[in-house]
TORKOL-4160 file (C-alpha; in steps of 0.2 Angstrom, whole numbers, padded with zeros to 4 digits, m for minus):
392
<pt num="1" X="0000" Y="0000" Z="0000"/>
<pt num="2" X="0007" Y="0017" Z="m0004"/>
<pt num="3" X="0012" Y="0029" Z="0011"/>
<pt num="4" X="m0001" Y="0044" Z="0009"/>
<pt num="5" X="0008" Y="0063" Z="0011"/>
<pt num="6" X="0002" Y="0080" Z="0012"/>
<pt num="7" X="0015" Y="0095" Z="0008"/>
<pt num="8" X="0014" Y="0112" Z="0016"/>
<pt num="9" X="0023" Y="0124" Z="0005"/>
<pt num="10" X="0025" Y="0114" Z="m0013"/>
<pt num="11" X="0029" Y="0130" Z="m0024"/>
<pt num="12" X="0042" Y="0132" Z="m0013"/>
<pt num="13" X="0059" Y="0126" Z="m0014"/>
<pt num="14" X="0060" Y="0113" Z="m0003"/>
<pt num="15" X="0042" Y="0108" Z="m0009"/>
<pt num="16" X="0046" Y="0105" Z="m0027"/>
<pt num="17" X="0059" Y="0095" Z="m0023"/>
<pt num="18" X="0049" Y="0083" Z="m0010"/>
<pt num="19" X="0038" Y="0082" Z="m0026"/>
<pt num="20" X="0056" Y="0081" Z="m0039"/>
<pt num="21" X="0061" Y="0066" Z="m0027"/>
<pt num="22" X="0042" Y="0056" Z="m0024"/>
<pt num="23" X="0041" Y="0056" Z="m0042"/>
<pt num="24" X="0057" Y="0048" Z="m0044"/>
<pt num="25" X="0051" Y="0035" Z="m0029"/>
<pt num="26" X="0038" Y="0030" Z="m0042"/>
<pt num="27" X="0021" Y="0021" Z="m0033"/>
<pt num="28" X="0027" Y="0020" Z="m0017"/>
<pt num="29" X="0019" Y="0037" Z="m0013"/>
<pt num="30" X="0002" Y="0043" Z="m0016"/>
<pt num="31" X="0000" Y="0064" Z="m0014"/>
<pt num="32" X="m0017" Y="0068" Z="m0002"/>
<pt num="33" X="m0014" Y="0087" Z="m0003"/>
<pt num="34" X="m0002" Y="0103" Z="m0007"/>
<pt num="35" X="m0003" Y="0118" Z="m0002"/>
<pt num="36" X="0004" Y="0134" Z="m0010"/>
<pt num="37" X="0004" Y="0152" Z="m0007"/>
<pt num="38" X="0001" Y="0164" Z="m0023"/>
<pt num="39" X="0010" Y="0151" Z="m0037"/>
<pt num="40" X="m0006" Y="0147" Z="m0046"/>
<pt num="41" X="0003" Y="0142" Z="m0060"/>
<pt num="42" X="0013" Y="0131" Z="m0052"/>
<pt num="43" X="0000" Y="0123" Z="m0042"/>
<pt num="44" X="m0012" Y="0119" Z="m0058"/>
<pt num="45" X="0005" Y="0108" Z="m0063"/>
<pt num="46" X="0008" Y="0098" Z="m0048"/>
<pt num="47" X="m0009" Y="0096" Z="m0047"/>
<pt num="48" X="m0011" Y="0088" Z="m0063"/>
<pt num="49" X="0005" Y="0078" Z="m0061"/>
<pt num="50" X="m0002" Y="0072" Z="m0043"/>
<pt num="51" X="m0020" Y="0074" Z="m0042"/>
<pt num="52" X="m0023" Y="0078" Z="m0025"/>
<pt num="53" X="m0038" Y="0078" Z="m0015"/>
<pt num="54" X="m0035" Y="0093" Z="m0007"/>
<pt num="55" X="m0026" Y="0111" Z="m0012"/>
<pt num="56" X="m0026" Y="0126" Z="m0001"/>
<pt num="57" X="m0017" Y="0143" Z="m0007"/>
<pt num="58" X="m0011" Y="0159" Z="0004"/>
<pt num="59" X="m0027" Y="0169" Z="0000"/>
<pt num="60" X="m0045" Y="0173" Z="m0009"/>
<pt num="61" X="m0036" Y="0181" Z="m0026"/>
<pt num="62" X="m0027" Y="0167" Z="m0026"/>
<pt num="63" X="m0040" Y="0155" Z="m0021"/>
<pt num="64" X="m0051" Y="0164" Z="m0036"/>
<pt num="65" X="m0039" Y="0162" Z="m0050"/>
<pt num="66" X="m0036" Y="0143" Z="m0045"/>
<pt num="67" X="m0053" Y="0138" Z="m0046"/>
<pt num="68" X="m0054" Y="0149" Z="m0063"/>
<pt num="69" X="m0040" Y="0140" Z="m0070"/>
<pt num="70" X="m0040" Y="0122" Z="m0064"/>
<pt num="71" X="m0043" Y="0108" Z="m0078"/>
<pt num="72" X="m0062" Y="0102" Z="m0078"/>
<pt num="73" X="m0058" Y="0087" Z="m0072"/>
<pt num="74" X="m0052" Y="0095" Z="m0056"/>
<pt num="75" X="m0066" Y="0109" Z="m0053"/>
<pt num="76" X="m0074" Y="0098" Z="m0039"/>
<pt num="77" X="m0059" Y="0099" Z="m0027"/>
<pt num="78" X="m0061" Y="0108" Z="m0011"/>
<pt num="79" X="m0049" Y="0125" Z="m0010"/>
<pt num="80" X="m0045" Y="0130" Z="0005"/>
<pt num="81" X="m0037" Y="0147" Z="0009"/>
<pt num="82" X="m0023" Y="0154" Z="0022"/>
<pt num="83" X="m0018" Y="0148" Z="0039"/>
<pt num="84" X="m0036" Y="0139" Z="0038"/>
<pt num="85" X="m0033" Y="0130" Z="0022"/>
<pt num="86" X="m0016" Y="0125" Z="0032"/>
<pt num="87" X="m0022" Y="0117" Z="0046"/>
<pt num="88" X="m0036" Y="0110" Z="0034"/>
<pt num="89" X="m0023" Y="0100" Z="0024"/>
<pt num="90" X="m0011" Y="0096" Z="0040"/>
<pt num="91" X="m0027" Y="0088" Z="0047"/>
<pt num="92" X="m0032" Y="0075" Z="0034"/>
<pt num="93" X="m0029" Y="0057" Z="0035"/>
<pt num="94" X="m0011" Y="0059" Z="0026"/>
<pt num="95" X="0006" Y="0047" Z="0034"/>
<pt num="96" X="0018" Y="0059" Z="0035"/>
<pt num="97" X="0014" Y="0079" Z="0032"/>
<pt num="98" X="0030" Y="0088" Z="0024"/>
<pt num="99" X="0030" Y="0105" Z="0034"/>
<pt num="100" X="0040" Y="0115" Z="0020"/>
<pt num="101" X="0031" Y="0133" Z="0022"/>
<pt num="102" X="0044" Y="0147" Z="0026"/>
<pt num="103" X="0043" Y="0157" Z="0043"/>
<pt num="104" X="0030" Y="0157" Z="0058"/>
<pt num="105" X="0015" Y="0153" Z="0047"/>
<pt num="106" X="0021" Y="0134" Z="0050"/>
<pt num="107" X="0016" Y="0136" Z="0069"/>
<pt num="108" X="m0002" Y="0130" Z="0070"/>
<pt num="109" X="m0004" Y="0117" Z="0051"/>
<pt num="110" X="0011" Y="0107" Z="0061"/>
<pt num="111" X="0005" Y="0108" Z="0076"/>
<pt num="112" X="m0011" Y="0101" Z="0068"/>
<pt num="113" X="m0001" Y="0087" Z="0062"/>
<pt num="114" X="0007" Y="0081" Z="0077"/>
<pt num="115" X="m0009" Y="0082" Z="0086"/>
<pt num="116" X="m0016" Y="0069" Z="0078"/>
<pt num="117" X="m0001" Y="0055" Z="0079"/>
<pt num="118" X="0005" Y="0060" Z="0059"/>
<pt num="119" X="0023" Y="0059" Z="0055"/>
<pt num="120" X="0030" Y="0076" Z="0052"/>
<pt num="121" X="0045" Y="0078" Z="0038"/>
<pt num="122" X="0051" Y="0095" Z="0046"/>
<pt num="123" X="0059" Y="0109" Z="0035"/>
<pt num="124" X="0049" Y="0124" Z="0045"/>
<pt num="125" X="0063" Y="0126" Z="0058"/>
<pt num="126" X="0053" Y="0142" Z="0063"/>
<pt num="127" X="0039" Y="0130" Z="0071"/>
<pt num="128" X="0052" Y="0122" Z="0085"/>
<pt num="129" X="0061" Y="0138" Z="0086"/>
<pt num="130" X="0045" Y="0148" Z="0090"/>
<pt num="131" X="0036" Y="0131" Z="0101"/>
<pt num="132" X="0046" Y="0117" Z="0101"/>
<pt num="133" X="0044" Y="0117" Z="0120"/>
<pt num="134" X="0025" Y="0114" Z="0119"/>
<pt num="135" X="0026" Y="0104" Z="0102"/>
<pt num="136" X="0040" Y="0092" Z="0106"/>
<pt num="137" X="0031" Y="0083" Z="0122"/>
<pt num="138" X="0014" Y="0084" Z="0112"/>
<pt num="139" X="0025" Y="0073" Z="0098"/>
<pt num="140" X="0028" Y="0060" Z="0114"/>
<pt num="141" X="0010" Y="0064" Z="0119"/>
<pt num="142" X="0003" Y="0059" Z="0103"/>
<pt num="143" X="0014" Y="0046" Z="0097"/>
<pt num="144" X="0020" Y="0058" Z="0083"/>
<pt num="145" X="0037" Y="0058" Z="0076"/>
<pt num="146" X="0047" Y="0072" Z="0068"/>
<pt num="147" X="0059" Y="0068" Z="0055"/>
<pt num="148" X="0070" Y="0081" Z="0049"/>
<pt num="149" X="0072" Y="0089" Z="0032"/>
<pt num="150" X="0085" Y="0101" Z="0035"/>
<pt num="151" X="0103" Y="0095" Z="0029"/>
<pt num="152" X="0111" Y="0098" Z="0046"/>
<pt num="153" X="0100" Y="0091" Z="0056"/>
<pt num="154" X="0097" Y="0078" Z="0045"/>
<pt num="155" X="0118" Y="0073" Z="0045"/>
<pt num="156" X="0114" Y="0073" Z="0064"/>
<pt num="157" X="0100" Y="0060" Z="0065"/>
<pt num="158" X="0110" Y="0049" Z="0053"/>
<pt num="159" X="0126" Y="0052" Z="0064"/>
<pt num="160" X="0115" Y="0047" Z="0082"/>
<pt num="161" X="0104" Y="0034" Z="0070"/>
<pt num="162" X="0122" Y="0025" Z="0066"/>
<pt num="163" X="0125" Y="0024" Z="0085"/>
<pt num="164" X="0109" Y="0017" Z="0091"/>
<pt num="165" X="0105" Y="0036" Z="0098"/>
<pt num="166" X="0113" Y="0029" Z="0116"/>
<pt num="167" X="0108" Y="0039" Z="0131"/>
<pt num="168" X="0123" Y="0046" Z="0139"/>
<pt num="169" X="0135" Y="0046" Z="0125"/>
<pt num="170" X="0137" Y="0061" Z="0117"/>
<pt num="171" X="0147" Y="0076" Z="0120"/>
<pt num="172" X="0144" Y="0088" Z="0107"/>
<pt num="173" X="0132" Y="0092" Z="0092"/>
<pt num="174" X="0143" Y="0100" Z="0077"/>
<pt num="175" X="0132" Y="0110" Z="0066"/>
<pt num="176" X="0141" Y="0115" Z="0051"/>
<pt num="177" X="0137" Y="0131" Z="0043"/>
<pt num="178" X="0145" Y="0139" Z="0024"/>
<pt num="179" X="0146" Y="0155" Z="0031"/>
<pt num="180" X="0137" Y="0162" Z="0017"/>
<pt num="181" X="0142" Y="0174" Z="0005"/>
<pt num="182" X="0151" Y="0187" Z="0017"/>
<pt num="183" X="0163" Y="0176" Z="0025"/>
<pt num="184" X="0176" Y="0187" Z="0022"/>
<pt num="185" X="0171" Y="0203" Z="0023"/>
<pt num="186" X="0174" Y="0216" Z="0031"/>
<pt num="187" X="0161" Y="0227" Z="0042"/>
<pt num="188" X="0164" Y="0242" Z="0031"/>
<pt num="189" X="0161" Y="0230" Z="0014"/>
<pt num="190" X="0146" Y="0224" Z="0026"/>
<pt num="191" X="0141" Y="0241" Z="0027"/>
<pt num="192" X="0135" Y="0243" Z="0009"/>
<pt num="193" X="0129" Y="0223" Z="0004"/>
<pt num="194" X="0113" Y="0224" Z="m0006"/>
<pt num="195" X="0099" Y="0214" Z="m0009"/>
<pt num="196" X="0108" Y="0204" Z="m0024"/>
<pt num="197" X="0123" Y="0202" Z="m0017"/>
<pt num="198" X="0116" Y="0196" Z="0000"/>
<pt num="199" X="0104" Y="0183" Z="m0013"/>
<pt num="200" X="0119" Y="0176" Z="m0020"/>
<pt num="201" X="0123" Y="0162" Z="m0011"/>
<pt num="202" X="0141" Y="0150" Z="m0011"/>
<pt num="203" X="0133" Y="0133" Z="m0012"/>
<pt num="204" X="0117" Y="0131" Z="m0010"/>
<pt num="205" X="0100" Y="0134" Z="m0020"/>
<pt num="206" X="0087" Y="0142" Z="m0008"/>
<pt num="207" X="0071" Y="0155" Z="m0006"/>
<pt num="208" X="0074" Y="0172" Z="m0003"/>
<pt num="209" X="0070" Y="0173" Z="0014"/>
<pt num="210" X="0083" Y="0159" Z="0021"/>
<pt num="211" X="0096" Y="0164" Z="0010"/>
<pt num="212" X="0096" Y="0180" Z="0018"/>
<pt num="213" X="0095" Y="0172" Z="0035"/>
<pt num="214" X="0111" Y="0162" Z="0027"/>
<pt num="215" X="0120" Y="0178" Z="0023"/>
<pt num="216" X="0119" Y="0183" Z="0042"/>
<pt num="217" X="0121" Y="0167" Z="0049"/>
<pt num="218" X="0104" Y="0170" Z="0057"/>
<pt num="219" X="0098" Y="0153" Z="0047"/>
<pt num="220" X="0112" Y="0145" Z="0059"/>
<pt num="221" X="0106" Y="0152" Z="0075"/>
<pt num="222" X="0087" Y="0145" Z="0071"/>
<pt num="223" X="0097" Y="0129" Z="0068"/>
<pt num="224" X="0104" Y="0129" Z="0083"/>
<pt num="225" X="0088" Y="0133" Z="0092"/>
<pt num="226" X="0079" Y="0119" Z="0082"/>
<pt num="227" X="0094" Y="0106" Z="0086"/>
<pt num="228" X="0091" Y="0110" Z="0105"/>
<pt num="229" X="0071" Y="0103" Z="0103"/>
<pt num="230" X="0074" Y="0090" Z="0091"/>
<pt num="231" X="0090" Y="0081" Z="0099"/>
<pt num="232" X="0087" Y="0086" Z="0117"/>
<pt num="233" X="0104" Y="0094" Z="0119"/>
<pt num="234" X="0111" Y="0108" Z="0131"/>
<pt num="235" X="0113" Y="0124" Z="0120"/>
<pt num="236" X="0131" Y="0124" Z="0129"/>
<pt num="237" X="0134" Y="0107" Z="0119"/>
<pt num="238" X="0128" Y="0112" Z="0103"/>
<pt num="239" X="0144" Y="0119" Z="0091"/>
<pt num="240" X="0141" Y="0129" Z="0075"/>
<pt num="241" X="0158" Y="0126" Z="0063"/>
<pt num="242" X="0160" Y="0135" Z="0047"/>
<pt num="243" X="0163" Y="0126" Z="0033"/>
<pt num="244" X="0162" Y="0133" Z="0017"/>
<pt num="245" X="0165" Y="0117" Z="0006"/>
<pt num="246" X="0145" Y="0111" Z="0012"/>
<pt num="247" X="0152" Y="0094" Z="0012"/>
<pt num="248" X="0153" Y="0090" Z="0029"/>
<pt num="249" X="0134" Y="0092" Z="0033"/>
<pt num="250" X="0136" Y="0092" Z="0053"/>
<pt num="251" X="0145" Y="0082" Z="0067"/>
<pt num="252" X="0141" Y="0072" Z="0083"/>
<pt num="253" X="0157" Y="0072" Z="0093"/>
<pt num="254" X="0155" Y="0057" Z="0107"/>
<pt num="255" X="0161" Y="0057" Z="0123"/>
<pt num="256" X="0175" Y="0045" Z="0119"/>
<pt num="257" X="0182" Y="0057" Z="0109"/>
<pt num="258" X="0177" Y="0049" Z="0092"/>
<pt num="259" X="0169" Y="0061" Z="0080"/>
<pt num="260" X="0154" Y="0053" Z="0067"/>
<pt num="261" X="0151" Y="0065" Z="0052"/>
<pt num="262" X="0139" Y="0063" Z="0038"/>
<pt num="263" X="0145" Y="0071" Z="0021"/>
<pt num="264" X="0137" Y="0072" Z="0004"/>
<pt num="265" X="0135" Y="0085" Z="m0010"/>
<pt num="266" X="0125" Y="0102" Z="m0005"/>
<pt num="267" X="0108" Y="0094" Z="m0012"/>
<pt num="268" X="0095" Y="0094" Z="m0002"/>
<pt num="269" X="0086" Y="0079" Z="m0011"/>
<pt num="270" X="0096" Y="0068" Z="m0002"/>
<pt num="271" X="0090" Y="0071" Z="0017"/>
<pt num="272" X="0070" Y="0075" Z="0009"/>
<pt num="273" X="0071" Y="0056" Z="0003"/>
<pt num="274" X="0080" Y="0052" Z="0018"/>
<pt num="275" X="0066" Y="0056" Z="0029"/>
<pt num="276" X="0052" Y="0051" Z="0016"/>
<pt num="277" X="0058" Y="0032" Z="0016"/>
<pt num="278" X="0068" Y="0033" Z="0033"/>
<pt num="279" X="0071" Y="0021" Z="0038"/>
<pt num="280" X="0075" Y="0012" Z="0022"/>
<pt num="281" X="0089" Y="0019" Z="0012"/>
<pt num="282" X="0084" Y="0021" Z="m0007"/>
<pt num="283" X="0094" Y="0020" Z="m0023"/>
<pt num="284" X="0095" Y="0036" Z="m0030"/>
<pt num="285" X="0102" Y="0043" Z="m0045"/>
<pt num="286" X="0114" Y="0057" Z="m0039"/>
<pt num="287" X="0134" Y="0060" Z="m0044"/>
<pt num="288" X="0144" Y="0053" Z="m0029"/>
<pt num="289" X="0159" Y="0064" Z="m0019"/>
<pt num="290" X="0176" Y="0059" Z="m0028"/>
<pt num="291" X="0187" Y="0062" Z="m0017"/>
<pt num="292" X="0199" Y="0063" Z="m0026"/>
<pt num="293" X="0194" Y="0081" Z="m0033"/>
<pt num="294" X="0190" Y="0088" Z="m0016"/>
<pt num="295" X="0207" Y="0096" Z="m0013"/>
<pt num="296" X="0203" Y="0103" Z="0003"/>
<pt num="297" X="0190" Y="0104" Z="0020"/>
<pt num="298" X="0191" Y="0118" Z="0026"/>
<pt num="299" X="0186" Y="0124" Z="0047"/>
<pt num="300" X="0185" Y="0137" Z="0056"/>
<pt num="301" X="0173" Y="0148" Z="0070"/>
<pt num="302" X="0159" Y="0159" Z="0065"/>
<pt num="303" X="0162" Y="0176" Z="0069"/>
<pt num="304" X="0147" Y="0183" Z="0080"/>
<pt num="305" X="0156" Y="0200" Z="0081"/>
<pt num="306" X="0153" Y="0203" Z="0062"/>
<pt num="307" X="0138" Y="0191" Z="0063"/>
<pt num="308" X="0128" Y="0194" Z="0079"/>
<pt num="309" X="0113" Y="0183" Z="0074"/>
<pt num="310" X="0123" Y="0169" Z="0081"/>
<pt num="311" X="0125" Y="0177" Z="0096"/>
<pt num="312" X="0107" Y="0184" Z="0098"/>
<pt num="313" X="0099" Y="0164" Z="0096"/>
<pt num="314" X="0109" Y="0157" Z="0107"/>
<pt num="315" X="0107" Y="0171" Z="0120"/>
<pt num="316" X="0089" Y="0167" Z="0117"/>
<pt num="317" X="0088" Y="0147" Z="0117"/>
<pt num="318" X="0096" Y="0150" Z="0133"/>
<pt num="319" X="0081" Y="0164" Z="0140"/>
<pt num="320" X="0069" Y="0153" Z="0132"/>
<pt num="321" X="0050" Y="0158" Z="0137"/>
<pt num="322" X="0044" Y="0169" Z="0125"/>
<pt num="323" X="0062" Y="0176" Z="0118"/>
<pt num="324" X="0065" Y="0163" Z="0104"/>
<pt num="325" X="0046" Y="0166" Z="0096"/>
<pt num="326" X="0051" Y="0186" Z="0098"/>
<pt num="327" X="0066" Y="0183" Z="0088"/>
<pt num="328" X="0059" Y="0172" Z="0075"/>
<pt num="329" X="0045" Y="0186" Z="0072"/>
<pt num="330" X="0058" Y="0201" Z="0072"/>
<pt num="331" X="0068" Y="0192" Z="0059"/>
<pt num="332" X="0056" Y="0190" Z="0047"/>
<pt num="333" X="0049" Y="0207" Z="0048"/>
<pt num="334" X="0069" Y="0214" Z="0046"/>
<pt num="335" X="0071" Y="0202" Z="0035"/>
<pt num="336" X="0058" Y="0208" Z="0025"/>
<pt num="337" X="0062" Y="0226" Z="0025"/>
<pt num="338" X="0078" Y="0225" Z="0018"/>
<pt num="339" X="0073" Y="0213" Z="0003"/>
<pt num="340" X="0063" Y="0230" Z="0002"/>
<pt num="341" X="0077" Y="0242" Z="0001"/>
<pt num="342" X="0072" Y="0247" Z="0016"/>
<pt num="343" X="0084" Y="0242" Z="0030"/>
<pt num="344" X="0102" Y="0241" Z="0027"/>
<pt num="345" X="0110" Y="0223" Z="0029"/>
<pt num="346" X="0118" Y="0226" Z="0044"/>
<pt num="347" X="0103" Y="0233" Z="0052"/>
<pt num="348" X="0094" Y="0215" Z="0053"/>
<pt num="349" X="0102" Y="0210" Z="0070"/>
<pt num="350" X="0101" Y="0228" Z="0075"/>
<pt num="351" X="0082" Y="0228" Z="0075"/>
<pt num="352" X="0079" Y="0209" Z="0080"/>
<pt num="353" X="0089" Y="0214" Z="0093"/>
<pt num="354" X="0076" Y="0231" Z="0100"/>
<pt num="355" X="0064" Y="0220" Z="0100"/>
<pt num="356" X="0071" Y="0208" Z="0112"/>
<pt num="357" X="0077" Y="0221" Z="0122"/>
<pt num="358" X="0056" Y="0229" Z="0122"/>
<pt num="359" X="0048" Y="0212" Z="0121"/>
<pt num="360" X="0035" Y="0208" Z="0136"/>
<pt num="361" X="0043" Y="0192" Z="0146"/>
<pt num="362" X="0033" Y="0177" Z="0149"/>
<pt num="363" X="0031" Y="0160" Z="0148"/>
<pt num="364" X="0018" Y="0152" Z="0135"/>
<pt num="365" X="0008" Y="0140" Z="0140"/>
<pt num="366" X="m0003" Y="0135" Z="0125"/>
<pt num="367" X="0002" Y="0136" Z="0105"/>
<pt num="368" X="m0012" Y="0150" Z="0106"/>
<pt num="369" X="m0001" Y="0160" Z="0116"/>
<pt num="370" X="0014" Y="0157" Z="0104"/>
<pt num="371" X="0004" Y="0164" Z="0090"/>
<pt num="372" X="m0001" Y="0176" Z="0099"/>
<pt num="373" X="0014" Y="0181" Z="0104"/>
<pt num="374" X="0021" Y="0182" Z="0086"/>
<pt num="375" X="0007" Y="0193" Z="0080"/>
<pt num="376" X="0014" Y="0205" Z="0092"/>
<pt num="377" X="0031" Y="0203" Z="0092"/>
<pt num="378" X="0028" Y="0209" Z="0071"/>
<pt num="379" X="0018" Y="0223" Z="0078"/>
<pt num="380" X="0032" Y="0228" Z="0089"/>
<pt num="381" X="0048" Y="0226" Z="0075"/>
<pt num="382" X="0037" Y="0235" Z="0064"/>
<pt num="383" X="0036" Y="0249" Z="0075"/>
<pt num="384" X="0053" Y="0249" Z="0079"/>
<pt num="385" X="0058" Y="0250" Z="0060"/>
<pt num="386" X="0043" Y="0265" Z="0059"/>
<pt num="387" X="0051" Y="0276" Z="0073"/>
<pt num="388" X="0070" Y="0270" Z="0070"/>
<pt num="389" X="0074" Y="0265" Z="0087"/>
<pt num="390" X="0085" Y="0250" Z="0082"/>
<pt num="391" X="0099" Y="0264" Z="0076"/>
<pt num="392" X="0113" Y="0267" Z="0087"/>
């Protein structure tokens, strides 16, 4: 019988490679539902290619324009729209729920999931970084599981998989990170990065949003966060390494001294079919490493004095209560003014970081007040951008 699965976010880029890589897995996958935000064309494709019960987009227009456009064939399906539509498809009887939707909006449709006992293929690292101390003992609760997507984390579950995950015997998580495109500058060169330089990324092919959080090494700090829910591990035992070659995808270092580390080319099919078929291992068509042509692998410490991100998630993973949510939301509203023009680069930290400082402190004590809390967090950073307080 085929393994039923829903993806969240399948216009994105992690989604159109979970559908790239199920295609290639032949039968041994059906597709329940997809979800989209305003790539209508897109959509109508893998919907064809698919045929999924259910589709939700990001809102009415596009929800309008789907319905106007879809083949005859496919004009009884039910549409669903927004956060609503979200939840709608996380909630249907699917196996496993790929949660690939970009930022915060990933909250609530996962935590849907994991509510009802589904298995949940994570590439949303907002979700843990924002609740992962309410979701992960609801995925214990529920007899969930979560299987990451992300090619660091992945490397780590494969590393602790090899070992038989033994209590006790691990020292140290080592994440690896490229450094992203401005490894070696400068502050004054940081000074005047723009939108396409920060976009232009060493290694690895991703949205705009998280190659941005690449480029500051925020990406890495919501790594680190996500690491601490996922593997259970003190922040003080979590490591970020720089490694620009993004072959060495991250490290577990054990406490006899011996050092287990996945490596693979920067392709992030690999960990989606990973954790689609875990815990088989596939054939898959893909070039191999030759070591041979690797002339060297190259190490050495993220700079938080250039990149304060780093600094700023750990500083928070260690607050925890409401801090890591806060952060989370600042980011994506700084984030999103300087893909405008409007914020410089180096400002990104500079606001996320007001807005911890004017946050309201607290514990949450449902997901409600998670997304609560986000909702106001963006109201605040928005304010904060408005009135310019985040300048020195």
């Amino acid at each position: 019988m085929a393994t039923s699965i829903t993806v969240l976010g399948s216009t994105g880029v992690i989604g159109r490679l979970t559908l790239e890589v199920l295609r290639d897995l032949g039968d041994r996958f059906e597709v329940r539902a997809l979800t989209a935000g305003q790539n209508v064309d897109l959509l109508i494709d893998q919907i064809v290619a698919t045929r999924p019960a259910y589709v939700a987009v990001g809102d009415e227009t596009a929800r309008k324009s789907l319905s106007e456009r879809l083949p005859s064939e496919f004009r009884h399906m039910e549409i669903g729209v927004g956060t609503e539509g979200l939840v709608t498809a996380a909630k249907l009887s699917a196996d496993v729920v790929v949660s690939a939707v970009v930022g915060a909006v990933g909250l609530l449709p996962t935590w849907a999931a994991v509510d009802r006992g589904a298995t949940v293929a994570l590439a949303n690292k907002e979700t843990l970084v924002a609740g992962g101390d309410l979701i992960m003992p609801r995925v214990t609760a529920q007899g969930s599981s979560i299987l990451p997507l992300d090619s660091e984390h992945s490397a780590i579950f494969q590393c602790l998989a090899s070992r038989g995950s033994l209590v006790g015997s691990v020292r140290k998580l080592l994440v690896t990170a490229s450094g992203g495109p401005f490894r070696t500058w400068d502050e004054a060169q940081l000074e005047n990065v723009t939108v396409a330089d920060a976009l232009r990324h060493p290694t690895w092919n991703m949205g705009r949003k998280i190659t941005i959080d690449s480029a500051t090494l925020m990406n890495k700090g919501l790594e680190v966060i996500e690491a601490h829910h996922l593997f259970q591990t003190p922040y003080d035992s979590i490591e970020v390494v720089v490694h620009p070659q993004s072959i060495i995808h991250s490290m577990v270092e054990f406490v006899d001294g011996s050092i287990i580390a996945q490596l693979g080319p920067p392709d992030m099919r690999l960990p989606i079919q990973y954790a689609l078929t875990y815990p088989e291992r596939v054939k898959r068509q893909t070039s191999s490493l030759n070591f041979a042509e690797l002339s060297r692998l190259s190490f050495e410490a993220p700079d938080v004095s250039r990149f304060p991100a780093l600094r700023l998630a750990y500083e928070v993973g260690r607050a925890g209560g409401y801090a890591p949510c806060v952060l989370n939301a600042a980011n994506e509203v700084a984030v999103g003014a300087f893909l405008e023009g409007k914020l410089p680069f180096t400002a990104i930290s500079k606001v996320v970081e007001q807005a911890l400082e004017e946050h309201e402190q607290g514990m949450p004590g449902s997901i409600e007040d998670v997304v609560e809390m986000d909702g106001v967090a963006r109201l605040l950073t928005q304010a904060i951008l408005k009135e310019g307080r985040w300048r020195d």
